[in-house]
C-alpha positions as CSV (number, residue, x, y, z in Angstrom):
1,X,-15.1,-143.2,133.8
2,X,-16.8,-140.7,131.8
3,X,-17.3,-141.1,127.8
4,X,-15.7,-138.3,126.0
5,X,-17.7,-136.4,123.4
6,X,-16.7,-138.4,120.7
7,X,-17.0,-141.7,122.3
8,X,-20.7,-139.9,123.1
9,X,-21.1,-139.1,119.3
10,X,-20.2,-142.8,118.4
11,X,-22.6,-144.2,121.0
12,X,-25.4,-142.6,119.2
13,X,-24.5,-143.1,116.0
14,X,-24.5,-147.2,117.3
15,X,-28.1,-146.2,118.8
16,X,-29.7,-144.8,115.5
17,X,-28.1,-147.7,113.7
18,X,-29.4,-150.4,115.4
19,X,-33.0,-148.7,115.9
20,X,-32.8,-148.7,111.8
21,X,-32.6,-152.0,111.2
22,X,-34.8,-153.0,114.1
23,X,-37.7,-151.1,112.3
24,X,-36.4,-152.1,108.7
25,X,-37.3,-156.0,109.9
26,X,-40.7,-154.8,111.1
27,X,-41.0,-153.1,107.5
28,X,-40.4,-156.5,106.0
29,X,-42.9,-157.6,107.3
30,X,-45.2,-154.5,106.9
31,X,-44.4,-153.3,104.3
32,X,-47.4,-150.9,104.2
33,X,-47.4,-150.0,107.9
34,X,-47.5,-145.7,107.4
35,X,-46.3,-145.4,111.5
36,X,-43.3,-147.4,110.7
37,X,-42.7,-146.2,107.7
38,X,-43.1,-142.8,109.6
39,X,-40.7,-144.0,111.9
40,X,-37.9,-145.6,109.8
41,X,-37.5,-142.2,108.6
42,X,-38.0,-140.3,111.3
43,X,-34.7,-142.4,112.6
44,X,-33.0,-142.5,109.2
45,X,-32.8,-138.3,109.6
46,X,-31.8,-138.9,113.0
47,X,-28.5,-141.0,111.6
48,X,-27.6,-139.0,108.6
49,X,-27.7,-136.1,111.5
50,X,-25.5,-137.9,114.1
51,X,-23.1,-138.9,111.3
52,X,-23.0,-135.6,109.9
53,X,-22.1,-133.9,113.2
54,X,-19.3,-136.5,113.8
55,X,-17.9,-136.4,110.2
56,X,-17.7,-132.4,110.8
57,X,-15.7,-132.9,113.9
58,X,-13.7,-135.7,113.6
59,X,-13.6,-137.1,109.7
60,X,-14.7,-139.3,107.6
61,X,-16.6,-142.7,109.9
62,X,-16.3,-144.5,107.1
63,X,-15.0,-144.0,103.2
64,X,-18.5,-142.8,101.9
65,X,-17.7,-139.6,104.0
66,X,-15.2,-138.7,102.6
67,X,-15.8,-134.7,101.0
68,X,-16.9,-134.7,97.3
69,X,-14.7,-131.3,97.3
70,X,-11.5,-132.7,98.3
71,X,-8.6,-132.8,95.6
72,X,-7.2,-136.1,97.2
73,X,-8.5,-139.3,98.4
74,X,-8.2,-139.1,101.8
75,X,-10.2,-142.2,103.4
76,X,-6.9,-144.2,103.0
77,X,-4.0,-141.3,103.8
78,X,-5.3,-140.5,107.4
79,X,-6.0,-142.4,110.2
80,X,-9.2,-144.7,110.6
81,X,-12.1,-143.7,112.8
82,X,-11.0,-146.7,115.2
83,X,-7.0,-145.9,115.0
84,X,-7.8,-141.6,116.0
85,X,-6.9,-140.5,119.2
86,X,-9.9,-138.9,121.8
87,X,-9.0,-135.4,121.2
């Protein structure tokens, strides 16, 4: 069974997560390391990207995406990201 593209997007998202706080462990530990420090925000931009793209297509992932510009809360008045249909 193929993923769709959202599934796809969510994937991703789980991939640049857990790549973060792989290297943020490492960074505890060496804390003046300049290639991970290189790295953690390499992947950092990487995340904000992959969240971005899927906030823009499907809504807020979680209630910190929620639009600055909107004139009603709407994290709570929609469906969650886990409760949204695939299309």
């Amino acid at each position: 069974m193929a993923l769709s593209d959202k599934q796809l997007m969510q994937k991703k998202i789980q991939a640049c997560e857990f790549t973060l706080t792989d290297v943020i462990l490492y960074l505890d530990s060496h804390p003046n390391c300049p290639d991970g420090l290189e790295y953690y925000r390499k992947h950092k931009a990487m995340l904000e990207k992959a969240v971005a793209d899927y906030e823009k297509t499907y809504g807020p992932l979680t209630a910190m995406g929620v639009c600055d510009d909107e004139k009603k809360w709407t994290w709570a008045t929609t469906a969650f990201p886990w409760e949204r249909s695939e299309n």
